[in-house]
C-alpha positions in Angstrom: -48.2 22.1 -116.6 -49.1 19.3 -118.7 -49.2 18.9 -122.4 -53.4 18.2 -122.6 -53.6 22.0 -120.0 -51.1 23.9 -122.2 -53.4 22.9 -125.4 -56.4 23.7 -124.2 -55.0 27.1 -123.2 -53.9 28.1 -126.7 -56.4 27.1 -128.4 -59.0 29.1 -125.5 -60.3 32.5 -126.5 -60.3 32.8 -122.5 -57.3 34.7 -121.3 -55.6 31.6 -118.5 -53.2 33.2 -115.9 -50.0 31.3 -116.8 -46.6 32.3 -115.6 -42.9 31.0 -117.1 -40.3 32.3 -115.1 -42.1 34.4 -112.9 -43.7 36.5 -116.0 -47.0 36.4 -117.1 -47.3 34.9 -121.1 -49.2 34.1 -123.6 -49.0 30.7 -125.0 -49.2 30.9 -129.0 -48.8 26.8 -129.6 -48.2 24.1 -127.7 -46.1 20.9 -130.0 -46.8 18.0 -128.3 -43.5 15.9 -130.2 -41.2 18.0 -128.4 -43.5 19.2 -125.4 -42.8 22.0 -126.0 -44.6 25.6 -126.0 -44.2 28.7 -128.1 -45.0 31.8 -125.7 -44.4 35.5 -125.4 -44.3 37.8 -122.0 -47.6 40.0 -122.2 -45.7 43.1 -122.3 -43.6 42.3 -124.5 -45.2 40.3 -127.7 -42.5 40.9 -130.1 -40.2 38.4 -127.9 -41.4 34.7 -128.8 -39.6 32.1 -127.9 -39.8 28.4 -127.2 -40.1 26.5 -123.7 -40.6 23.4 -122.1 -44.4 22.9 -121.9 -43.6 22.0 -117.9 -42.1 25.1 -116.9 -45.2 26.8 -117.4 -47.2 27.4 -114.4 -51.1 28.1 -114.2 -52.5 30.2 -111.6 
């Protein structure tokens, strides 16, 4: 996914499907310095972490 995508879906009050690793997240920010996105698996909200911005994959 690319920076511009991964922006407009955090800041969306639309629900995108978007997948890291084969698990569907939520993406809380996106920094574009780093390109770099701060997510969290649906079912599990409590477990943020940070990935690379490309890794993410839209549906």
């Amino acid at each position: 996914m690319n920076i511009q995508r991964a922006k407009e879906i955090s800041e969306s009050p639309v629900m995108a499907n978007v997948t890291w690793d084969g698990s569907a997240i939520y993406i809380q920010h996106v920094d574009e310095t780093t390109e770099m996105a701060r997510i969290y698996p649906l079912n599990q909200p409590e477990h943020e972490q940070e990935v690379p911005v490309r890794a993410l994959v839209e549906h």
